[in-house]
N, C-alpha and C positions, 0 to 999 in steps of 0.2 A: 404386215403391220396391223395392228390394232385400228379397228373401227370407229365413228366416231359417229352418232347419230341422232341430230338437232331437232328433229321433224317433231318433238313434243315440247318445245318451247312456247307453243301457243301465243301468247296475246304481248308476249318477252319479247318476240323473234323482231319486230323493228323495232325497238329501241338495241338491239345486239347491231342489228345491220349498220344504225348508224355509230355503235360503239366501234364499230371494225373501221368503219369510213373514217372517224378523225384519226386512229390509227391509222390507215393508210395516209390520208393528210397529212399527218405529220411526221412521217417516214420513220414510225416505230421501230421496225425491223432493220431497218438501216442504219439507225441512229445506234438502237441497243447493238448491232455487232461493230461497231464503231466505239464501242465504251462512251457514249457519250450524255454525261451528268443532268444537261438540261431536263433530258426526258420527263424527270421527277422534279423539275422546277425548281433548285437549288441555287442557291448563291454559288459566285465561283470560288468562294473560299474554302466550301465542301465539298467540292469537285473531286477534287483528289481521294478523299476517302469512299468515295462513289466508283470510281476504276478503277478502287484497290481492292473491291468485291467482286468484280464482272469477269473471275478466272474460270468460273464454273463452264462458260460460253466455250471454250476447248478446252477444258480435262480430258472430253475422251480422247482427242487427237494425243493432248501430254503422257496422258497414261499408257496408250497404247506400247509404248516402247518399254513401259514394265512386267508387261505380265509374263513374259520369261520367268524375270527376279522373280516375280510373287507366287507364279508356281512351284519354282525351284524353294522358296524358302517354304511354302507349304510340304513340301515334300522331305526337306529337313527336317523338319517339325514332325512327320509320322515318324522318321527311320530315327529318330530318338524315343522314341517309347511316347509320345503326348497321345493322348488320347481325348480330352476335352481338352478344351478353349474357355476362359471365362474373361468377357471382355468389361472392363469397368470404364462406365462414362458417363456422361449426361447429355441429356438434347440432341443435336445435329450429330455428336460423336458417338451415340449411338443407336438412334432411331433405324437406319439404315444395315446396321448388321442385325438388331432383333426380327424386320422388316425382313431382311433374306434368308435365315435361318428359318422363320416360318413358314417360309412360301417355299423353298429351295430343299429344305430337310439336312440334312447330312448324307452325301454321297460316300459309299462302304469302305471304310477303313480310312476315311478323313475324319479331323475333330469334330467332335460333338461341342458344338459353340454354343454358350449361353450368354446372354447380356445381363449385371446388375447394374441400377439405376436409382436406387430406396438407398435413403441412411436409418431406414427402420431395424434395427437390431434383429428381428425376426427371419428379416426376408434374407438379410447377411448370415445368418447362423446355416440359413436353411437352405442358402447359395454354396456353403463351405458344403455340406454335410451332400450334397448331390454331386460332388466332384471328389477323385483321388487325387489330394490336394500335392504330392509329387508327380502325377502327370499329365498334371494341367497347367499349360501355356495361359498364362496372364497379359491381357492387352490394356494397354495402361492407355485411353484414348481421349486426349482433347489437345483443342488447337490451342488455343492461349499457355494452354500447358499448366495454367495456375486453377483450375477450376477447384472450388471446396472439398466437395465430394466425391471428387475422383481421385484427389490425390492422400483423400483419408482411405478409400479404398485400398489405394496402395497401400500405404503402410501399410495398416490392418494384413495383410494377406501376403507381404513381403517379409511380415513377421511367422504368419504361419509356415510358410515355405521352407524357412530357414528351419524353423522347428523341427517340419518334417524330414529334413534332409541334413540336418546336425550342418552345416556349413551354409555359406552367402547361397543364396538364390538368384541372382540376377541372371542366368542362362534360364531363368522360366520365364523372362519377361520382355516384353517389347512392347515398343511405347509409339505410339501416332500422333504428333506433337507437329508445328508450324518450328521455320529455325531460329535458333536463337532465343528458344523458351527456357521456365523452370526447369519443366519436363525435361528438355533435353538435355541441360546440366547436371538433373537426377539420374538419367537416364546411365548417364556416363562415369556417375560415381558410384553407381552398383552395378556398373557392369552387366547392364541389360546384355540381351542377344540379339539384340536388333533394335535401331531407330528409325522410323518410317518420316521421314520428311516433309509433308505436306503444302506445296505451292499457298503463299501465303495467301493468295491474293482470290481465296475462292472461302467463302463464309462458312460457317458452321451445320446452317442447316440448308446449304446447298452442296454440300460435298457427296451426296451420293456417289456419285459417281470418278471420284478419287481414292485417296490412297484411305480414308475413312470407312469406305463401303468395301473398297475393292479387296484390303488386306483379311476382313473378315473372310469374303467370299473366297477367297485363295484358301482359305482355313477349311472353310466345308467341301471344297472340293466342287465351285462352282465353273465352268469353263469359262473364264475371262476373255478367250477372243472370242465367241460367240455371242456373249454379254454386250462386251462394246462396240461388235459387230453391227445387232443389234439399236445399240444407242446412235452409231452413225447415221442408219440409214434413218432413222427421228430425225437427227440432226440436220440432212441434208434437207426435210421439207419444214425446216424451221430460220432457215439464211433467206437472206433478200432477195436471193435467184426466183422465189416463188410470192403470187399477188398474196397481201394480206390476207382474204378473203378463203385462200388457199391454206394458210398455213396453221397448224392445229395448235400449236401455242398461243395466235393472235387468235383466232376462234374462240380460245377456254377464256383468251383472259376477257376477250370480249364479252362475254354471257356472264361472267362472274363480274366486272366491273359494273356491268348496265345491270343487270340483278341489283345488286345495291344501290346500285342510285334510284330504283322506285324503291327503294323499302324491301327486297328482299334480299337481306344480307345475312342471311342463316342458310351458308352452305351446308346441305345435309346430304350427308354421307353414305349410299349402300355400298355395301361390297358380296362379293361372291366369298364361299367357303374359304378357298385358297388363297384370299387376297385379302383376310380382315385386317391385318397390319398395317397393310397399307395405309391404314386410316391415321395412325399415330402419326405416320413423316409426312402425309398430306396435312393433317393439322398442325403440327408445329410449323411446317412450310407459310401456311395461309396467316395461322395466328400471329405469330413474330415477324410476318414483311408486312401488314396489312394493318396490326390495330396498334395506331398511335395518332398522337393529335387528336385526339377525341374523334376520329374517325374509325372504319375497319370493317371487315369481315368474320363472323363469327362460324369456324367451323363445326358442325355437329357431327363428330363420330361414335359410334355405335349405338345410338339410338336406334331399335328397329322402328322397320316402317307401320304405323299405323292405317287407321282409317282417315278419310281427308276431311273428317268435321275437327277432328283433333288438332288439326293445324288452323294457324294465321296466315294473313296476305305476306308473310315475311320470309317464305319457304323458297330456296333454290333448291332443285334434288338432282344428285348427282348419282348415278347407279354405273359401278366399274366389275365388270365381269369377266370372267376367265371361260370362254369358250367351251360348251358342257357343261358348264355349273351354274344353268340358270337357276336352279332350284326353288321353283314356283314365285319366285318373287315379282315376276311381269303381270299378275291379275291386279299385283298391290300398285304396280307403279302406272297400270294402264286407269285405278282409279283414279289416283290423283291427278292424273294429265286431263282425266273427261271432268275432276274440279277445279281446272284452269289451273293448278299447279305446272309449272314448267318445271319438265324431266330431262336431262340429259344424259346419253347412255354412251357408254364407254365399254367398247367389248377387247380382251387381246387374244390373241390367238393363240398364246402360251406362253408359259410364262417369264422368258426371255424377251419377252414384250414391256414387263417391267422397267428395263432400262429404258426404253424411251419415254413411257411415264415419265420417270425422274425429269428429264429435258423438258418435256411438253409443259408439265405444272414448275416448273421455274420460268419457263417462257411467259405464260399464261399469268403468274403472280407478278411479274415482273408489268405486265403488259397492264393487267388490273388494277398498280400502282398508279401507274400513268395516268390514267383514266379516273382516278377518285384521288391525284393527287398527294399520294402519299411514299414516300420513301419507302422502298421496301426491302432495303440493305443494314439499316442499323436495327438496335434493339436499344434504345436512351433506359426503359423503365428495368431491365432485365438486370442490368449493371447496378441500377437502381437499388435493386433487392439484393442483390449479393455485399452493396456496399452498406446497407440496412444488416444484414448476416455479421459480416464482419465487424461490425461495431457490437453486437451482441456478444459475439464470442470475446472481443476484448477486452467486453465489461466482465463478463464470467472468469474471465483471468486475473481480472484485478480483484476482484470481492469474492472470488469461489464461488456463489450463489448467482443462482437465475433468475432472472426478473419473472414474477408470479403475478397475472392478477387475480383478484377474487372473480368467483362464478357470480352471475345476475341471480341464479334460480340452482340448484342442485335437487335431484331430487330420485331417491331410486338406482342411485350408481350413476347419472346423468346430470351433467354441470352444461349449464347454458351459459356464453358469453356474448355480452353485444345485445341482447335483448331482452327486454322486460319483459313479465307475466307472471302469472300465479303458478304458473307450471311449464315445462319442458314443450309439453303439447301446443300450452296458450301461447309460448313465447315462438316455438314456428310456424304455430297458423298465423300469427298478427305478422310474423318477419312477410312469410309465404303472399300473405293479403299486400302487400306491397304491389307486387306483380301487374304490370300495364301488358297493352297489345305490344306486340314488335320486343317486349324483354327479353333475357334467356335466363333462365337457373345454373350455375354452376355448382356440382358439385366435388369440394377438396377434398381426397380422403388422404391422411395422414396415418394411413392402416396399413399393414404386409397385403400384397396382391395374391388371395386365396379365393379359389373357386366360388366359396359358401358366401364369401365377404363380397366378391363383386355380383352374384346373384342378386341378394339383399339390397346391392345397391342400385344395380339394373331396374331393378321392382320398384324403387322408390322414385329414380327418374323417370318412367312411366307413370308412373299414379301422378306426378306434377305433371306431366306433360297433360295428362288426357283431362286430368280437373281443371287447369290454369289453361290450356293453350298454348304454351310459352316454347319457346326450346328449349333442352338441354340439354349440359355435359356432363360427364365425368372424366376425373384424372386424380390422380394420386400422386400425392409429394415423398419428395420434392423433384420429380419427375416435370412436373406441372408447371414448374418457376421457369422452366428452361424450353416450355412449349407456350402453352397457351397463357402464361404468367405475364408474358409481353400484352396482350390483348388486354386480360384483365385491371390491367396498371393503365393503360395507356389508349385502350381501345373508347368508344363512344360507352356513355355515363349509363346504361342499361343493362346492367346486368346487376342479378342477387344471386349471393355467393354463402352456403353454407361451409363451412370448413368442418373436419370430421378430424376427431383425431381418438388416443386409447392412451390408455395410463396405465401401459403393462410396465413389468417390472425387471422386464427383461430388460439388457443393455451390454453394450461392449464396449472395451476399450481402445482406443486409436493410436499405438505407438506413436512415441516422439510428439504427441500434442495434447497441453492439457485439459482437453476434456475429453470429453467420451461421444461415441454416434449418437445417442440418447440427448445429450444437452444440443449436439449438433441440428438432429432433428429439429429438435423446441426453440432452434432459433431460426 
């Protein structure tokens, strides 16, 4: 099993001790495999919808008795001619297949799986144009089954199929949906090839380890019983048979709970070569159970590591490595431990170690709710913005036209909103001069996710970083509303948030809805 090594905690290490003790006090572990609501301090009226998310606690036991099905249907799926996969989703549906595809590859002569996630016209032209769009298996993936973006995906690309193939496409498609969805009514009147049923009662962005993660991984030709094999033996040192003190869930969540409660609530992120992914389903994991109530945790991923003058007292560091692939980054993380930065290193021993990840950091967020008090199963603000979307879209349908505002500044091909100044420059150094100790910078790109594009942007959350002190993100929408968009709605009132976005010219249309990706985008 993957290693787990606290010894650079420094001056953190007794407040974690006593974060583990009121967990043990108050019989954490026991309570969470008991499904039991109080944990997170909840009236009994909310009870119910609190043990209608704690499925995740045995999926791998649920699951185990499919990976027969999900091999055999994997193996269907080649002896037809499919040759890629392109799975369309958002957030928890599909963090975890982009997440194993990276890390996992495609084993020889299984699908070549790709995940879209953008309603940027760009990224979608340039999604069709890298697959032969007859023999590519489409996975149509979300739980609610109603989500915007995924089910404009479909169309879109239900339409091309058919195209390609002069007749219905539904034998290219199969859909991952909870029962008694849209989804699975759609699913059924085109005659998908398959619907994947999802136990309702396990969340979105804890589903790795169900039929959300698992059906991809069947696609690339991952071994499934070794996988959850793997997850079990996490599993067993994460039940009440083992002391708090002992088990690597209450351990994580300990150090990240008692982290934020002195002020350092900027989880930051390292990863090893084969594991940068990981960072995406670790942060929508943290972001979306953790920042609500003007409370939370802010994850930092892919920031690299700097020098330790560049940080504030607000730093957790988290460094997760794939055995072999230190790749020089121990001189960086041994500086910051000797600047009383607390490091905590996470090694696995390969990469079917990932599965117990998944387990450990749901334990561990679950455990760090507890501990700062905060629900870590709904998402209030997330809904929030989708039902803000949808009011947009229905104004666009009544008047044809988009709500436009004017720019504060234009200037140079460059429209500034939200900020006053005599120029582009004036109006983000004054936004930028904002910036306190303990804030973070986010930044929104509303751009196609191209090499050149995230270089540019990587550079520019480093120059904030090492001038300001501050942390920051990046993410790219509408990807971002469905991970860290819960944080930024809902999390503690410290954060400044540039939004990026382009006014190319390109655009596609959405069968069967009237508007287009492009207006969808802009709303």
């Amino acid at each position: 099993m993957s290693e787990f090594n606290t010894t650079g905690l420094g001056s953190l290490s007794p407040e974690v001790t006593k974060a583990i003790q009121k967990l043990a006090r108050e019989h954490f572990v026991e309570r969470l495999w008991q499904k039991d609501p109080t944990l997170w301090g909840l009236e009994p009226t909310r009870a119910d919808s609190i043990r209608s998310r704690l499925g995740w606690l045995t999926s791998v036991s649920a699951m185990r008795s499919q990976t027969r099905s999900l091999m055999d249907f994997a193996d269907a799926a080649r002896r037809d001619g499919f040759t890629h996969a392109l799975l369309l989703g958002m957030g928890g549906s599909s963090l975890s297949a982009e997440l194993l595809r990276h890390t996992f590859g495609v084993r020889p002569s299984f699908l070549d799986l790709a995940v879209l996630d953008s309603t940027d016209p760009v990224e979608i032209a340039a999604a069709e144009q890298r697959v032969d769009i007859r023999r590519t298996l489409f996975v149509v993936s979300t739980k609610s089954g109603t989500t915007t973006e995924t089910i404009a995906f479909f169309r879109y690309f239900f339409e091309r199929a058919r195209e390609a193939r002069g007749r219905p496409a539904g034998e290219q498609f199969v859909a991952i949906t909870d029962l008694g969805t849209p989804l699975e009514r759609l699913a059924k009147e085109h005659d998908f090839r398959r619907t994947f049923l999802n136990p309702s009662d396990i969340g979105g962005r804890y589903s790795a380890l169900s039929l959300f993660g698992l059906v991809p991984a069947a696609l690339l030709g991952i071994d499934l019983m070794a996988f959850l094999e793997r997850a079990e033996r996490m599993a067993e040192r994460l039940t009440p048979d083992r002391p708090a003190e002992e088990n690597p869930g209450v351990t994580l969540g300990g150090i990240i709970g008692a982290a934020a409660m002195v002020g350092r609530d900027k989880l930051t992120l390292s990863f090893s070569r084969s594991l940068g992914t990981l960072g995406g389903w670790v942060e929508q994991l943290v972001a979306e159970s953790l920042g609500k109530e003007g409370k939370g945790v802010v994850p930092v991923d892919g920031e690299p590591l700097g020098q330790p003058a560049v940080y504030g007292n607000d730093r957790l560091f988290v460094a997760i490595t794939l055995a072999g692939e230190e790749e020089g980054r121990e001189p960086a993380l041994a500086f910051l431990r000797a600047a009383g930065h607390p490091v905590l290193k996470i090694t696995l021993r390969d990469k079917l170690d990932l599965a117990g990840e998944f387990l450990r950091w749901e334990v561990a967020t679950a455990a760090a709710g507890t501990l700062l008090g905060i629900n870590p199963f709904d998402e209030p603000n997330v809904q929030e913005a989708k039902d803000h979307t949808a009011r947009l879209l229905a104004a666009y349908q009544t008047t044809g036209t988009r709500s436009e505002a004017a720019p504060d500044i234009e200037e140079d091909g460059i429209a500034l909103f939200g900020s006053p100044g005599r120029s582009p420059a004036d109006g983000l150094t004054t936004h930028l001069g904002r910036a306190r100790a303990g804030d973070y910078l986010a930044l929104m790109a509303y751009l196609p996710r191209e090499p050149g594009t995230d270089a540019l942007l990587q550079s520019l959350r480093l120059a904030i970083r090492d001038r300001l002190r501050v942390a920051t993100t990046l993410g790219y929408g509408p990807r971002l509303l469905h991970s860290t968009g819960q944080l930024h709605k809902g999390g503690p009132p410290n954060g400044l948030f540039i939004q990026i976005t382009h006014g190319g010219s390109r655009d596609l249309p959405i069968p069967s809805a009237p508007y287009s990706f492009k207006t969808l985008q802009h709303a």
